[in-house]
C-alpha positions in Angstrom: -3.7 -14.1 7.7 -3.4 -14.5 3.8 -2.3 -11.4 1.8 -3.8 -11.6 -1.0 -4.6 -8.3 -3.8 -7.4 -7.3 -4.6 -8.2 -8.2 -8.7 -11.1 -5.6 -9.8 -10.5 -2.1 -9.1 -13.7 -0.3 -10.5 -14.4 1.9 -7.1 -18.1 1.4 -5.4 -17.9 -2.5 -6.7 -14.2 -2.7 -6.3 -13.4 -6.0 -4.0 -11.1 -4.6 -1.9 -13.4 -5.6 1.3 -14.4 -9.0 0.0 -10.4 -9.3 -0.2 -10.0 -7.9 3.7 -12.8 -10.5 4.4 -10.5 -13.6 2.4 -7.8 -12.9 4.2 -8.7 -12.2 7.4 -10.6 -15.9 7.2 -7.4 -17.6 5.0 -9.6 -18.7 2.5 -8.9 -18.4 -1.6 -10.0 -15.3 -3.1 -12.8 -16.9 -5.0 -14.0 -18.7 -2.4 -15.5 -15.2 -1.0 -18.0 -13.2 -3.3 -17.5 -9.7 -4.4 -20.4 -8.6 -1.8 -20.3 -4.9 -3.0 -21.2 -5.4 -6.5 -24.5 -5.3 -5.3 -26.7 -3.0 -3.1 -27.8 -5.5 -0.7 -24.2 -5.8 -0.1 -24.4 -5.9 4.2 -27.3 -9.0 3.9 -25.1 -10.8 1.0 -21.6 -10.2 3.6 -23.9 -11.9 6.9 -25.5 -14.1 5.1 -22.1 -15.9 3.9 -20.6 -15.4 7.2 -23.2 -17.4 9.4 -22.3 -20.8 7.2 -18.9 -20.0 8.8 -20.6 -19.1 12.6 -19.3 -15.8 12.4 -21.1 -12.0 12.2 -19.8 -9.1 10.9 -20.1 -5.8 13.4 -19.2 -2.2 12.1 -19.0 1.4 14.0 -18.6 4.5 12.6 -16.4 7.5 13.8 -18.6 10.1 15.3 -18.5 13.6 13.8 -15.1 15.1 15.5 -13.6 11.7 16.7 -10.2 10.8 14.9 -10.9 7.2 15.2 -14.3 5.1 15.8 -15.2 4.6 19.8 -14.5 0.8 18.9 -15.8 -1.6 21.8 -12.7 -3.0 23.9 -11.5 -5.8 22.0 -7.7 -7.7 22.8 -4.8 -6.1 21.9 -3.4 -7.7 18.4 -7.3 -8.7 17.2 -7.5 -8.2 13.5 -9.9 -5.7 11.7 -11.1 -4.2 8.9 -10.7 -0.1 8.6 -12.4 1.6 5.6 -12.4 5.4 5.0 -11.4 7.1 2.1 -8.4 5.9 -0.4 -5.7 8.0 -1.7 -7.7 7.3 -5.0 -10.3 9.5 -3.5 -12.8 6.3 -3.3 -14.0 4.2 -0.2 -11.5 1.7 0.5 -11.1 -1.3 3.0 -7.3 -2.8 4.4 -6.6 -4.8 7.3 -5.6 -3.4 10.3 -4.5 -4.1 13.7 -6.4 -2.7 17.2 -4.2 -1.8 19.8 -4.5 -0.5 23.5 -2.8 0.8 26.0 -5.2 -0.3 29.5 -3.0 2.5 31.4 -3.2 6.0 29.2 -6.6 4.8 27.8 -5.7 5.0 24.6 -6.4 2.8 21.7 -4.9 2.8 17.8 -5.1 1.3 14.1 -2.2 -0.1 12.7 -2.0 -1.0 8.9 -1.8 -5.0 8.9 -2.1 -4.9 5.0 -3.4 -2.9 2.1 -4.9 -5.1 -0.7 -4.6 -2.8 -3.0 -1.3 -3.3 -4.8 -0.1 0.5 -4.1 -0.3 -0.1 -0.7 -1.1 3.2 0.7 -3.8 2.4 2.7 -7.5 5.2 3.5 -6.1 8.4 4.3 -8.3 7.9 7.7 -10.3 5.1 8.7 -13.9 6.4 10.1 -15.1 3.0 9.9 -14.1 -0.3 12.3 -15.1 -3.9 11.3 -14.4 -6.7 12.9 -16.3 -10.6 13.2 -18.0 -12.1 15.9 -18.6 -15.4 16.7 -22.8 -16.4 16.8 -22.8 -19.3 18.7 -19.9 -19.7 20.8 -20.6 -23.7 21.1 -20.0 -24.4 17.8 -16.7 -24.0 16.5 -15.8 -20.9 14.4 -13.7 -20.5 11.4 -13.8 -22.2 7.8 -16.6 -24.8 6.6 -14.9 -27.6 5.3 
C-alpha cells in the first residue's frame, strides 16, 4: 500500500477517495482520476476499475448501527471508510477490517489518512472495499 496525500482539498470534489483508491492499487496519483469532481462519480470509479478486473462494493451503516454490517471478509483485507471529517465534510482514509471468529465481533482500524492532518472521519458509516470480476484473469495493475 502506497501513502500518498491527497493534493485538492475543495470538499464534495476533494480527491481524498481517488487517493484511498491509488493507494490501495500502488499506482501514481495521477494515474487514478479525481472520480468525484463529477456527478456520475460511482459509473466514472467502475468504469476505471474493470480495465484493472476489479469492482468496487459499498455498504452503508444502518440507522443505529456503530459500524456498517460489512460482509465477512479476512482479517487484515484493506478498505475504504468514509463518514464525516473533522472538517465537517465527507471524507475517505484507508482502513483495516478486523475480526474476532469467537466474540463475533468485527472493527475498523485507521491504515492511513490522506489528508495531511491525519485525523481521520469522526465515524465511518460507510465500508468500501474491491472485488475481483473474473476470478480467471489475474487482478491488479494494467501494465
Amino acid at each position: 500500500m502506497f501513502r500518498q496525500r491527497q493534493t485538492i482539498f475543495d470538499g464534495k470534489r476533494g480527491d481524498c477517495f481517488r487517493t484511498c483508491i491509488a493507494n490501495a492499487l500502488e499506482m501514481p496519483l495521477e494515474a487514478v482520476p479525481n472520480f468525484c469532481d463529477s456527478e456520475d462519480w460511482w459509473e466514472r470509479t467502475q468504469t476505471f476499475l474493470r480495465g484493472l478486473n476489479l469492482f468496487f462494493c459499498e455498504i452503508e451503516c444502518a440507522e443505529g448501527e456503530t459500524m456498517p454490517k460489512v460482509p465477512p471478509l479476512a482479517d487484515g483485507s484493506l478498505c475504504l471508510g468514509t463518514g464525516v471529517g473533522p472538517r465537517g465534510t465527507r471524507h475517505a482514509v484507508l482502513c483495516r477490517y478486523h475480526c474476532d471468529s469467537e466474540s463475533r465481533q468485527h472493527w475498523l482500524e485507521l491504515e492511513h489518512d490522506p489528508h495531511p492532518s491525519d485525523l481521520g472521519v469522526e465515524k465511518v458509516d460507510i465500508v468500501g472495499w474491491f472485488m475481483v470480476v473474473d476470478p480467471s484473469k489475474s487482478a491488479g495493475k494494467s501494465r
